[in-house]
DSSP file (Angstrom, degrees, kcal/mol; ACC not computed):
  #  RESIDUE AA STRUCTURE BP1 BP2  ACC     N-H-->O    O-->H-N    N-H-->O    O-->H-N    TCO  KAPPA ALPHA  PHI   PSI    X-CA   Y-CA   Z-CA
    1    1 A X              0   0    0      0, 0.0    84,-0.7     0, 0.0     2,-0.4   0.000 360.0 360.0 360.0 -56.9  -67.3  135.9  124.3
    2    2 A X  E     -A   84   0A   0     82,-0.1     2,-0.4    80,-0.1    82,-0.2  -0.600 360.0-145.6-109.3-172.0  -68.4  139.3  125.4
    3    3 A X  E     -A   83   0A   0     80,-2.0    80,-1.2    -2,-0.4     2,-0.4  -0.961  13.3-140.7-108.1 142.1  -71.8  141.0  126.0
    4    4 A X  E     -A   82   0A   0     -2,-0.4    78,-0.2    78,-0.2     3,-0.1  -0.906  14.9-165.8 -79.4 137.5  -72.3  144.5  125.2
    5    5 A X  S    S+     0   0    0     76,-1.3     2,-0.2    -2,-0.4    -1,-0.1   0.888  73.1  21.4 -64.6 -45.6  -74.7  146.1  128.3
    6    6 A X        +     0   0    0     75,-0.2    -1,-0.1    73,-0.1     3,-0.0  -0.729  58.5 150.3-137.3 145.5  -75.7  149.4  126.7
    7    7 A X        +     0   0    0     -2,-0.2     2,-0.1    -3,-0.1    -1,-0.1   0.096  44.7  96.5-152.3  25.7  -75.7  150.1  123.3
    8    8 A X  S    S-     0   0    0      0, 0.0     2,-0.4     0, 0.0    -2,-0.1  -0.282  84.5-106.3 -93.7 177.5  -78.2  152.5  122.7
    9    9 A X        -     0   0    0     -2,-0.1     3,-0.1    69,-0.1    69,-0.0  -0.414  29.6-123.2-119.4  76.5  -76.3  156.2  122.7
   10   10 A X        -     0   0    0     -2,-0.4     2,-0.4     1,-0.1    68,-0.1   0.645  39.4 -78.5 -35.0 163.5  -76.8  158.4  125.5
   11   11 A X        -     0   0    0      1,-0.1     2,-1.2     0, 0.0    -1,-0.1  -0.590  37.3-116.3 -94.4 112.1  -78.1  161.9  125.0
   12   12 A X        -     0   0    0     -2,-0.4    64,-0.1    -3,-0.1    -1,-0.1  -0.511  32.2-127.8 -56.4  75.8  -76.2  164.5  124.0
   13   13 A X     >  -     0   0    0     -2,-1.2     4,-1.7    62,-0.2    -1,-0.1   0.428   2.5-151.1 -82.5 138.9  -75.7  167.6  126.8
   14   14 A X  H >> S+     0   0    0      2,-0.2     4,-2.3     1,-0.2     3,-0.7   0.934  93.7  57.9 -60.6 -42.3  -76.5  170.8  125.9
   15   15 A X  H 3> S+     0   0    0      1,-0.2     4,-2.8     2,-0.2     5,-0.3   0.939 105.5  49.4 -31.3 -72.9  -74.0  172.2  128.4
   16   16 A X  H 34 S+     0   0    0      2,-0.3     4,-0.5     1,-0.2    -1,-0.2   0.634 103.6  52.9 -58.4 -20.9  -71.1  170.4  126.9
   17   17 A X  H XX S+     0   0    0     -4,-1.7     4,-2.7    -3,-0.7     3,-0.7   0.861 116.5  49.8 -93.4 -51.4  -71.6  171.4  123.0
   18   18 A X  H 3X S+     0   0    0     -4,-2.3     4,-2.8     1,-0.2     3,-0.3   0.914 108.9  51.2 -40.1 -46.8  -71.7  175.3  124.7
   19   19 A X  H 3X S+     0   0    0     -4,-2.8     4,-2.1     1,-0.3    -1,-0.2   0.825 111.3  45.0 -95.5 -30.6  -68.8  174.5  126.4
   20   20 A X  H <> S+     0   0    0     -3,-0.7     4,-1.1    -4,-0.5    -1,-0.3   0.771 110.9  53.7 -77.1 -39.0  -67.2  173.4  123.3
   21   21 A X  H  X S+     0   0    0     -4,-2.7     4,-2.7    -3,-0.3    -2,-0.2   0.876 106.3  49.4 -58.9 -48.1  -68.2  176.3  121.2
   22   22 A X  H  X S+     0   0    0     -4,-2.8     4,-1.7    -5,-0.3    -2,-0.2   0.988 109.4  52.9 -67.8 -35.0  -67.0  178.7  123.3
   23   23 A X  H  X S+     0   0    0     -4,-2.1     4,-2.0     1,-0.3    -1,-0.2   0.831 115.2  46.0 -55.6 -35.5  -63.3  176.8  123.5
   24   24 A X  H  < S+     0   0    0     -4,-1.1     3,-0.4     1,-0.3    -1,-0.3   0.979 110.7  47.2 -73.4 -42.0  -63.4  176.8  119.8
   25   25 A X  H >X S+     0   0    0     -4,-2.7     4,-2.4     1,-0.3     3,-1.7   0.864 114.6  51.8 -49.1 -42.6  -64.4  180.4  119.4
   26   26 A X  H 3X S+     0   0    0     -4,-1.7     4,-1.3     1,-0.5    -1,-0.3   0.659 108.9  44.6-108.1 -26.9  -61.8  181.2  121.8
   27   27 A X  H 3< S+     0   0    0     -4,-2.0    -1,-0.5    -3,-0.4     4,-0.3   0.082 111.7  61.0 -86.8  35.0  -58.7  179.3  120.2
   28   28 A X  H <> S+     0   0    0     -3,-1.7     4,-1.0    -4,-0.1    -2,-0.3   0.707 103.9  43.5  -8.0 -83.1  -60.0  180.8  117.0
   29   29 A X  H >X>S+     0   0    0     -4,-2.4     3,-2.9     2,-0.3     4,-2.3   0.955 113.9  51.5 -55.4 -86.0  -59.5  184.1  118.3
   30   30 A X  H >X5S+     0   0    0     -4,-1.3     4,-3.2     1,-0.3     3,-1.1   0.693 109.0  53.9  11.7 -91.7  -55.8  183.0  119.9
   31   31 A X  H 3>5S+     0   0    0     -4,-0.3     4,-1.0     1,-0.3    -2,-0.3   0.667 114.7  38.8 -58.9 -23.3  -54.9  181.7  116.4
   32   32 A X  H <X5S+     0   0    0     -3,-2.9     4,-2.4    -4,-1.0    -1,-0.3   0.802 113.5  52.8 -84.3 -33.5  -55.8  185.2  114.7
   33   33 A X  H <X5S+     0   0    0     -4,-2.3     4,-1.5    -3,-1.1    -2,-0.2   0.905 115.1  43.6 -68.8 -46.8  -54.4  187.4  117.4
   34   34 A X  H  X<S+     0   0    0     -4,-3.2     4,-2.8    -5,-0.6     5,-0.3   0.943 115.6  48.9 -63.7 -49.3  -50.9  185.3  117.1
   35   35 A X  H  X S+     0   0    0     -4,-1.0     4,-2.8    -5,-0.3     3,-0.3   0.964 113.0  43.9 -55.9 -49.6  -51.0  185.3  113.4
   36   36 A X  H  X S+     0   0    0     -4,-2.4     4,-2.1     1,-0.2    -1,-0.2   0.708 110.8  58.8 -62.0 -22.0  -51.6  188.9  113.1
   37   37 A X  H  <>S+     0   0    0     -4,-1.5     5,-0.8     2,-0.2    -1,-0.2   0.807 113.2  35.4 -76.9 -31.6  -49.2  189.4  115.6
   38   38 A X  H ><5S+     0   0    0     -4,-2.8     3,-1.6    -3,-0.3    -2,-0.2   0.970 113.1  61.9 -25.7 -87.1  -46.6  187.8  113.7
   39   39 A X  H 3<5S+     0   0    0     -4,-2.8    -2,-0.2    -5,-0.3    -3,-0.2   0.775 120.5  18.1 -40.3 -66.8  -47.8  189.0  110.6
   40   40 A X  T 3<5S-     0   0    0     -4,-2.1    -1,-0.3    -5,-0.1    -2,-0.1  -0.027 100.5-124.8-110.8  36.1  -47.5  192.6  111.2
   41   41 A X  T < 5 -     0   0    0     -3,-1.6     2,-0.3     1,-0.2    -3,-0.2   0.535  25.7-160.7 -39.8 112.7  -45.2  192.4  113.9
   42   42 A X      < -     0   0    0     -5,-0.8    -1,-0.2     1,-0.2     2,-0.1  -0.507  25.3-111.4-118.4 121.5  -46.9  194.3  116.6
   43   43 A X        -     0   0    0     -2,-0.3     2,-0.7     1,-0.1    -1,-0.2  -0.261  16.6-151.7 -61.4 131.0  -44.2  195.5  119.5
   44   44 A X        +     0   0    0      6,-0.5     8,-0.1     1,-0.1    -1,-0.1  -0.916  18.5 175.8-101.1 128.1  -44.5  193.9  122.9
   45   45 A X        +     0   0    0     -2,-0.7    -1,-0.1     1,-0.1    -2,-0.0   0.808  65.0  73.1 -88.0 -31.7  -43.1  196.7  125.0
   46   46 A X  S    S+     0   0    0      4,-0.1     2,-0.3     2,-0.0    -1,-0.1   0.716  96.6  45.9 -63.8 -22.4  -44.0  194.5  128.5
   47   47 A X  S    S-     0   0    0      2,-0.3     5,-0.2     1,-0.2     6,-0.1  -0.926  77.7-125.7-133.9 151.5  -41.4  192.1  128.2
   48   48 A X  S    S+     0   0    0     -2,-0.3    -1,-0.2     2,-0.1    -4,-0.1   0.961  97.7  68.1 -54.6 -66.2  -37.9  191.8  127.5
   49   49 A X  S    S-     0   0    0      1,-0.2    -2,-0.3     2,-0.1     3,-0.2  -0.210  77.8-147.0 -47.9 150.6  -38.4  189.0  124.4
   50   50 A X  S    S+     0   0    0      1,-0.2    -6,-0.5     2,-0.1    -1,-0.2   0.596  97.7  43.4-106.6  -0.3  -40.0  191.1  122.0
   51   51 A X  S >> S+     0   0    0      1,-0.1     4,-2.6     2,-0.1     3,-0.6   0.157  84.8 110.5-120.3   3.1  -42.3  187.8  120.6
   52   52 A X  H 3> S+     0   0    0      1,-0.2     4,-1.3    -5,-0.2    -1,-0.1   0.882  80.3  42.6 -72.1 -16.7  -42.9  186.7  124.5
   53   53 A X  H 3> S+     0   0    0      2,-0.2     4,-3.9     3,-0.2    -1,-0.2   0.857 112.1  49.7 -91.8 -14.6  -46.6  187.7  124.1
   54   54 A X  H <> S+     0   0    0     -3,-0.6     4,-1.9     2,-0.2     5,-0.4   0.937 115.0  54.5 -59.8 -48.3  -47.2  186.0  120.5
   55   55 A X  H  X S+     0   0    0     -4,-2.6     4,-0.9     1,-0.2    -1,-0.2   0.811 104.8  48.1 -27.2 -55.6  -45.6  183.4  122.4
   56   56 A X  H >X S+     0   0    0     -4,-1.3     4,-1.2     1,-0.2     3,-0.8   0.917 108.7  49.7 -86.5 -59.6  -48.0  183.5  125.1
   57   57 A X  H 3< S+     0   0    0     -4,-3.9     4,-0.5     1,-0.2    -1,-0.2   0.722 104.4  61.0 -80.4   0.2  -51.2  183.4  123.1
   58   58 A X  H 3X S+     0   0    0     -4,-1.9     4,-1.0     1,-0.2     5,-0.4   0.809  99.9  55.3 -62.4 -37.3  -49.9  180.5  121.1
   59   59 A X  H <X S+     0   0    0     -4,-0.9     4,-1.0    -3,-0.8    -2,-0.2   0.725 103.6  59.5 -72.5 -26.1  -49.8  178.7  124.2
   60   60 A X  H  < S+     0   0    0     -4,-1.2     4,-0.3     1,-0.2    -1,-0.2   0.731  99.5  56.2 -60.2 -31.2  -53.5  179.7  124.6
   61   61 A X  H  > S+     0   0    0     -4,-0.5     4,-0.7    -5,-0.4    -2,-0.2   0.721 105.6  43.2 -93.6 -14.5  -54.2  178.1  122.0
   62   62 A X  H  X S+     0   0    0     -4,-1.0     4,-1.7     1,-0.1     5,-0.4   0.513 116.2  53.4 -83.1 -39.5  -52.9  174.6  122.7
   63   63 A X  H  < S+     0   0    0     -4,-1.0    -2,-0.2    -5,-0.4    -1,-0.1   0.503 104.9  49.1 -99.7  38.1  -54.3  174.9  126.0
   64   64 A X  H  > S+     0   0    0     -4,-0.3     4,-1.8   -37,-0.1    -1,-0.2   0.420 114.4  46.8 -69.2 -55.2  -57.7  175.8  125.0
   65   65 A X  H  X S+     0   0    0     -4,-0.7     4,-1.3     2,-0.2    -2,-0.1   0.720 111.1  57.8 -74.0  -8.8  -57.6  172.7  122.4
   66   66 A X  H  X S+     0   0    0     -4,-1.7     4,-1.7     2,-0.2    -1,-0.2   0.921 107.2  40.9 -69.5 -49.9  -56.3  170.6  125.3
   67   67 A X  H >> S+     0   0    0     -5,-0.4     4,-1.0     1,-0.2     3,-0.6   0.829 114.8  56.2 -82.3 -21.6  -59.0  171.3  127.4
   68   68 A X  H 3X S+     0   0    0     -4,-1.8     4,-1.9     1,-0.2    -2,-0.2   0.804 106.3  50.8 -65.4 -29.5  -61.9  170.9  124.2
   69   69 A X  H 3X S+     0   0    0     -4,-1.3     4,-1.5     2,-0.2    -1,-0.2   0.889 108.7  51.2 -87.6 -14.5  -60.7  167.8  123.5
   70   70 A X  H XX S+     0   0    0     -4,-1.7     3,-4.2    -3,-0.6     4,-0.7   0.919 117.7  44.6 -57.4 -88.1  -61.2  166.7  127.9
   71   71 A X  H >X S+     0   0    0     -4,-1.0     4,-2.3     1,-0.3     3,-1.3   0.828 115.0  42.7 -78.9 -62.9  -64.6  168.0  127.6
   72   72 A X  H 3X S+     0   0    0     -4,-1.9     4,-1.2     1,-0.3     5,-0.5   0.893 117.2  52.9 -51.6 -20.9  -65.4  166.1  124.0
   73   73 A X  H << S+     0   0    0     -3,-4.2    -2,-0.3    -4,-1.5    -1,-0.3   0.639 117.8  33.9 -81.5 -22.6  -63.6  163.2  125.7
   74   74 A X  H << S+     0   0    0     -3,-1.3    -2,-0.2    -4,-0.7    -1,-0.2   0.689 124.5  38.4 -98.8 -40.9  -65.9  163.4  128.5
   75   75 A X  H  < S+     0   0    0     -4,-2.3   -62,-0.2    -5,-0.2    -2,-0.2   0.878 130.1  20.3-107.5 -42.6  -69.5  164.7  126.9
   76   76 A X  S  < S+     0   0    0     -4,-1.2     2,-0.6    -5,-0.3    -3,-0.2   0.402  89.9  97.7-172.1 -39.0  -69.4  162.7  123.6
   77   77 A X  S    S-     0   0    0     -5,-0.5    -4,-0.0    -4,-0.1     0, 0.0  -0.718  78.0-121.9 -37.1  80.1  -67.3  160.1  123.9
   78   78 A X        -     0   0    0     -2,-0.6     2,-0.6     1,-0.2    -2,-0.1  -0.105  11.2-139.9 -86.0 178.6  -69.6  156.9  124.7
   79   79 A X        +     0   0    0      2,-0.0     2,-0.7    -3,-0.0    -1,-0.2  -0.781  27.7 169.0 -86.8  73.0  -69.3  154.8  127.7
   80   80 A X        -     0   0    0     -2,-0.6     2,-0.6   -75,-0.1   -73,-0.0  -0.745  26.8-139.5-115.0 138.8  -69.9  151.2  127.1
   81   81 A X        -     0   0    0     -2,-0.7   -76,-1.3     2,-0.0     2,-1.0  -0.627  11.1-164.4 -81.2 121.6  -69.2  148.2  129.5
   82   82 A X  E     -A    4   0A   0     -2,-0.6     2,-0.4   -78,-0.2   -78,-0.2  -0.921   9.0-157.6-101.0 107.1  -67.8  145.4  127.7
   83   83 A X  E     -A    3   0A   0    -80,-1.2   -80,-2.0    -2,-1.0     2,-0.4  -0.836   7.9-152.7 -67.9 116.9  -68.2  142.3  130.2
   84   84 A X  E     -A    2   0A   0     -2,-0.4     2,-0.2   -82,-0.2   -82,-0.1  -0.875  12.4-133.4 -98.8 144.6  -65.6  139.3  129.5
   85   85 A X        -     0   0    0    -84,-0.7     2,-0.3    -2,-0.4   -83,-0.0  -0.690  27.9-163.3 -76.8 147.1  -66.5  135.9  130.4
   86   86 A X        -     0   0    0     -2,-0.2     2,-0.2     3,-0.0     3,-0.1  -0.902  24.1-107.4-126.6 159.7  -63.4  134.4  132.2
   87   87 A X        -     0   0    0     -2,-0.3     2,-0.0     1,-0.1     0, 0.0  -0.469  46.3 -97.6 -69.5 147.1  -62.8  130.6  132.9
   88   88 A X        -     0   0    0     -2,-0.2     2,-0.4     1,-0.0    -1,-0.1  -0.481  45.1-116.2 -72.3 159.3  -63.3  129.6  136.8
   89   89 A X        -     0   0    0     -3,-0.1     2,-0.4     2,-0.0    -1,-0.0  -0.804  30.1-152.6 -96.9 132.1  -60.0  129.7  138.0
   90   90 A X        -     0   0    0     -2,-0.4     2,-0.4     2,-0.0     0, 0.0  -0.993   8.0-171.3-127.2 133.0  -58.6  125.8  139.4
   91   91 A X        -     0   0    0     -2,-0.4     2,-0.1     0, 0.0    -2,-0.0  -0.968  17.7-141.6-113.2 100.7  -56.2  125.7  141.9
   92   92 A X        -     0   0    0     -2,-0.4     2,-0.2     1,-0.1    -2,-0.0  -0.379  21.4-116.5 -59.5 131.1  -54.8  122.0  142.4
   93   93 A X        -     0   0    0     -2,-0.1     2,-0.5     1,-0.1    -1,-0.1  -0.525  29.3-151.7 -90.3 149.2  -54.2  121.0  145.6
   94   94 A X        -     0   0    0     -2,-0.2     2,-0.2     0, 0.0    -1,-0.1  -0.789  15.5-123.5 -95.0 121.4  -50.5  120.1  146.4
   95   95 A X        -     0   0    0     -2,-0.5     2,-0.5     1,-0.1     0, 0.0  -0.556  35.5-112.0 -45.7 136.0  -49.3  117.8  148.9
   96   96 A X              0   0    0     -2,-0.2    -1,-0.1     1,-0.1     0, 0.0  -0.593 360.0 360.0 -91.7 152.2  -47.1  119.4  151.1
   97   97 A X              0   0    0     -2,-0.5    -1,-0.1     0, 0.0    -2,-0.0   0.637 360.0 360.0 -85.3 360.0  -43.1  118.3  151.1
């Protein structure tokens, strides 16, 4: 029923495995700066909430893995076109009342 077009696997970009390294490296870092900030609970002077900046780099750290997983979804992910055959359509013609 269908055909695949492509199936061979396109070529992995160099760009896109950097781009992916650094994201990781970079919620890495996040996820150690929050823990430790936690951990040894390290005053935030700038803001009234005394956790708003642990806060803040937690939040880094989902939107860092948010945007690795666009870019893995994007670079890595393949593309294949799946063509369905469909039945010709028949429209019967009506008399009109």
């Amino acid at each position: 029923m269908t055909d695949l077009i492509r199936s061979e696997a396109p070529r992995r970009p160099l760009g896109g495995l950097l781009a992916m390294a650094g994201l990781a490296a970079g919620a890495l870092f996040f996820t150690v700066l929050g823990f430790l900030g936690v951990l040894f609970e390290w005053p935030q002077t700038n803001y009234v909430d005394p956790l708003a900046t642990v806060t803040f780099w937690f939040g880094m750290v989902f939107l860092l893995l948010a945007v690795f997983l666009d870019v893995y979804r994007r670079e890595f992910v393949p593309d294949e076109l799946i063509h369905k055959k469909r039945r010709p359509k028949i429209v019967y013609k009506r008399d009109i009342r």
